[in-house]
N, C-alpha and C positions, 0 to 999 in steps of 0.2 A: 438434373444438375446436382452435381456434389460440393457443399459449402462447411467446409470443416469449422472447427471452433475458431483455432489456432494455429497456423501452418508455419510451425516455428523455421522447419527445414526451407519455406522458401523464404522467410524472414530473411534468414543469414545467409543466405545465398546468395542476397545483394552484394553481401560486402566477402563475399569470399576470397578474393585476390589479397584485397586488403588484410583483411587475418590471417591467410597462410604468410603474408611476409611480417607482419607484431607477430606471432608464434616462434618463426625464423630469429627474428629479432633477439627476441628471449632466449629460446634455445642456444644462440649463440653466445649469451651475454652470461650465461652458468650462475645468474642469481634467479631463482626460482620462487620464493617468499620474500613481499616486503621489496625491499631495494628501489630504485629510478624507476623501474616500470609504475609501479606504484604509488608512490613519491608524485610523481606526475600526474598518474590519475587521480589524486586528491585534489592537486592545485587544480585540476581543470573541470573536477567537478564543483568543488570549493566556487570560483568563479562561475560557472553555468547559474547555480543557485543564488549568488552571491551572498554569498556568506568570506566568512575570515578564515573557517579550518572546517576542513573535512578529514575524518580517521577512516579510513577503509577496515574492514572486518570480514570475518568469515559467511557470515548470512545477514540475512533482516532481524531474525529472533534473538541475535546475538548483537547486533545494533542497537537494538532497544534496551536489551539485559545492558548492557555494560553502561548504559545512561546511567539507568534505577539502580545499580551497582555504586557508579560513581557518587552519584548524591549522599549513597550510605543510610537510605532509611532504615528506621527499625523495625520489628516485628509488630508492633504495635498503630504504625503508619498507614495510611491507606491514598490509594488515586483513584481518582474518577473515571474510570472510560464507558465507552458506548458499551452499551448489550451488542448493539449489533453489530457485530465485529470478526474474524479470523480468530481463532483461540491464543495465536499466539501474542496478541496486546494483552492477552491477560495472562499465559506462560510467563511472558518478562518477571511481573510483580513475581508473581509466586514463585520462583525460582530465586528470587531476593529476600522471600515468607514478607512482603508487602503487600499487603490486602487488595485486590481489586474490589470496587464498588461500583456496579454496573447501574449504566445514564440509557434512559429510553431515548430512542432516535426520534428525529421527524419523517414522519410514514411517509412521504413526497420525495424527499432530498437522502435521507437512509442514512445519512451521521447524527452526532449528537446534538441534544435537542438541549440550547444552553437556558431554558426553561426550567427545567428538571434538575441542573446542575446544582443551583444553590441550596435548594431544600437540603437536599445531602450533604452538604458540606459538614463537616464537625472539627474539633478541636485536633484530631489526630490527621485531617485531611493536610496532603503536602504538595499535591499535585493535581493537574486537570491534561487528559493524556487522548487529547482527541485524534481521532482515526480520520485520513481522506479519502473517503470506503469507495472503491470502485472508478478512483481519480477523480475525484470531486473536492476541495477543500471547504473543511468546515468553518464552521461560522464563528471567523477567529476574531472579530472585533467583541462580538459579546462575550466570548471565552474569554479575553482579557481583560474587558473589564470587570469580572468577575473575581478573575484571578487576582489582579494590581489590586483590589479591594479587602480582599482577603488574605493578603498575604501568598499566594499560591505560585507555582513553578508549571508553566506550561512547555510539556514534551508534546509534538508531533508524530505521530506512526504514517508516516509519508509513504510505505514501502507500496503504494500503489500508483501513487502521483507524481512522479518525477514529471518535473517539466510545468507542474498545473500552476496557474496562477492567480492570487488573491489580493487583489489592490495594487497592482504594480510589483507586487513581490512574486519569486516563486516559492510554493511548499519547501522546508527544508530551512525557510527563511523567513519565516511566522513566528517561531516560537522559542525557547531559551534553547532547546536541541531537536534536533528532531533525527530518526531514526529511517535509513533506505536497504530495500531487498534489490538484489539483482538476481532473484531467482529467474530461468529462463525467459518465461511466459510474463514477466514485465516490461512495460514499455521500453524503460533499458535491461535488457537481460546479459548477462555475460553463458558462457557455454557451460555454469553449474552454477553450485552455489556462491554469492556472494553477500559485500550490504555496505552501509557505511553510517558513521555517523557526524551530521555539521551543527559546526555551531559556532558564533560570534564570542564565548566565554573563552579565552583563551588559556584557563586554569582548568577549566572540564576538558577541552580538547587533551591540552599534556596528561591528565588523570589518566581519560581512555587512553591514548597513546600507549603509557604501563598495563595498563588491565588487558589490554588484546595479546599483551607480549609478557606473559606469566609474572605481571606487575611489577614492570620492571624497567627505570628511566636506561638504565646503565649493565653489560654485560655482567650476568654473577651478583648483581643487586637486585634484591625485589622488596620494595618497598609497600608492595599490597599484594594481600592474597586474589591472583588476578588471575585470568584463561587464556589456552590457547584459542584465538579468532582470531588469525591475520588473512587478511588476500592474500591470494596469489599472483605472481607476476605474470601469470599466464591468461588469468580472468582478466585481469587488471588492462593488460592489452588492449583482448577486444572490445572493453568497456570502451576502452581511447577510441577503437575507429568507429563504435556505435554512434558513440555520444555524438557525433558534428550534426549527426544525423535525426538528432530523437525532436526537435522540432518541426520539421517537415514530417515524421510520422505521428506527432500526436494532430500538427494540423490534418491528416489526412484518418484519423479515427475521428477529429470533431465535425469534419466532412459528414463522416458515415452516421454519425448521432445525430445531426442535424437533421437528415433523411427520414433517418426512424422516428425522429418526434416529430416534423413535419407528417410525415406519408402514412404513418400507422394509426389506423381509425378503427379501432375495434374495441365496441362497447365492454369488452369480459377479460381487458386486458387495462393495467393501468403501466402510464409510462413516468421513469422519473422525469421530475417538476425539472424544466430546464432554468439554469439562473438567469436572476431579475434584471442585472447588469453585467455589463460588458469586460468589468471592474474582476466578477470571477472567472475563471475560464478552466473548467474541468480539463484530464486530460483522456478521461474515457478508458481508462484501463477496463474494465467491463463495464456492458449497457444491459443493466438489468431490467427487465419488468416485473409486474406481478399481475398473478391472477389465481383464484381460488382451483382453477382446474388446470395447476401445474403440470400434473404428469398428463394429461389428458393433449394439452399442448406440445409438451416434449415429444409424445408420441407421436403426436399428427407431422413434428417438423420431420422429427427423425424417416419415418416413413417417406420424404420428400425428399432425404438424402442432406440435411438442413441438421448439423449438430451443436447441439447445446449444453451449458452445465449448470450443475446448480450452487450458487456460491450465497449462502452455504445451508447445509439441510436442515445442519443442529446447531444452535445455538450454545456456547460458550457455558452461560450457566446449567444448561440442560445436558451437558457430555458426563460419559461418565466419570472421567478426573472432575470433575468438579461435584461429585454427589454430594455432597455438607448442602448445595445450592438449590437442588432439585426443588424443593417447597418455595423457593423465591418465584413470582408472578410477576413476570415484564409481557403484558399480555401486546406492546408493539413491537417487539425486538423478538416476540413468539411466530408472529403472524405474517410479521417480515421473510424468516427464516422456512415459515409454512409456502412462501405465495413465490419468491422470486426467482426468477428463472433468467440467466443470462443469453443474451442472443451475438450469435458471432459480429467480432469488431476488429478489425486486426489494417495496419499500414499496407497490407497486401492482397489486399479485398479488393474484387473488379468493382466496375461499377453494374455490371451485370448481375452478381453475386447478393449484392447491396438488393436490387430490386428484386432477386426471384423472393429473398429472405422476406421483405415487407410485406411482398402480393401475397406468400403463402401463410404468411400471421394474418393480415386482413383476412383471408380466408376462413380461417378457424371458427368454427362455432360448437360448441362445448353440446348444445342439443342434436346436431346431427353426427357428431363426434360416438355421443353415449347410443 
């Protein structure tokens, strides 16, 4: 049997009908960027999240910048985020010359560990910019009280959790903004790049609004030095006929996780720690494990026709844009990076699929392997 990662083609193949006529749609409407296509996709993401304003933008990395943009820190400022992260939570800051300061995760759950948070904190800290690493939301009640205590400004890097929910809320709608990717391979993915950003502040929402549109409320006015990041009316679309949809497929990846933490019993593998209460509810964008004999597993899946990635090899402080970092020792955000290995999880997963993938991780043993 052949079990791919991610079968993005049969993904959107469900909704094929439906997006060739939103494409038709657009096509015939001759507004291309921005405009009603758009416009709509915000209110209706705005509302899914429930939030008061969502800004659609060009990507995730560009969702996030135009926060840390908006705020206007200085060079001298710094935010807290996890080590263990996508490079791009820490791209934003540096792209604004605002320091990121990296938070060890909790080796179980793989976000930030608000343990760790305070110790760092210092007089130039402005923010605490937690990650919902692999659709899991982090542990936003002690985040905050952290933050309310200190002074601090809590951003979200949502771009993996759309849909996940923490206390009756969904991500998106935890914290003063939070930041979403629509790259393909996200639970909601449009057919390239996209992102967006929501948020209840009504005076941040207008800022972005100028900053995605060469800073600028009014045509031929620019009132900040701002970027081009707008959606497109054509992304923006098939976000519209995804979205009705992205509940019934995050419940059908917490199906598939359920499975894997139930069914998977193999001493040389560790599974993430499922949550305590009912209160969180991941959305499973990847189900990562770990095990010291990484590739040794990768190989045995792959050999079964079972493909896997590794999200992510190198760690953030350890790449080489960030060499000034290289001498910094996060020996859990190292080991993380060293050990995890994602196992396919996708809305479009038989349930056939789902079992050959456990029965042949159960299988693995690293000694008859070597």
């Amino acid at each position: 049997m052949k079990v791919p990662f991610l079968d993005l083609k049969k993904i959107n193949e469900r909704f094929r009908e439906a997006i060739d006529a939103a494409m038709d749609r657009v096509l015939e409407s001759g507004c291309y960027v921005l405009g009603d296509e758009v416009e709509s996709f915000e209110r209706e993401f705005a509302a899914y999240c429930g939030v008061e304003h969502c800004v659609a933008v060009g990507n995730g990395l560009d969702a996030l910048t135009l926060i840390i943009k908006a705020f206007g820190w200085s060079d001298d400022d710094e935010v807290l985020v996890p080590g263990n992260t996508f490079i791009a939570t820490f791209l934003a800051l540096s792209h604004e010359r605002v320091r990121p300061v990296p938070i060890e995760p909790r080796p179980d759950t793989y976000t930030i560990d608000p343990e760790w948070i305070e110790a760092n904190i210092t007089s130039r800290t402005k923010a605490i910019l937690p990650v919902h690493l692999y659709g899991r939301p982090a542990e936003m009640d002690a985040i905050h009280e952290i933050a309310d205590r200190h002074g601090l400004i809590v951003i979200e890097d949502a771009a993996q959790a759309h849909g996940a929910l923490y206390k009756s809320k969904r991500t998106g709608n935890v914290g003063h903004a939070a930041a979403f990717s629509f790259y393909p391979g996200k639970n909601l993915g449009a057919l390239g790049d996209g992102g967006a950003v929501t948020t209840n502040d009504p005076e941040l929402a207008k800022k972005i609004r100028a900053l995605r549109h060469y800073g600028s409320h009014k045509k031929y006015r620019h009132d900040y030095k701002g970027v081009n990041s707008r959606l497109d009316a054509l992304q923006a679309a098939v976000l519209r006929v995804k979205l009705p949809h992205l509940d019934e497929d995050n419940n059908r990846r917490r199906t598939i996780a359920d499975i894997y933490l139930k069914q998977i019993k193999n001493p040389y593998i560790s599974l993430p720690k499922p949550p305590e209460s009912t209160d969180v509810q991941p959305v499973w964008h990847l189900f990562a494990v770990r095990t010291p004999y990484r590739e040794a597993l990768q190989t045995f899946l792959r050999e079964r026709g079972i493909d896997t990635q590794i999200h992510y090899p190198i760690a953030p402080h350890r790449q080489p844009a960030y060499r000034e970092w290289h001498s910094l020792s996060l020996p859990i955000t190292e080991r993380l990076h060293q050990e995890v290995l994602s196992l396919p999880i996708s809305p479009v997963m038989t349930d056939e699929e789902v079992q050959y993938v456990t029965e042949a991780v159960n299988r693995f043993d690293p000694q008859a392997f070597y």
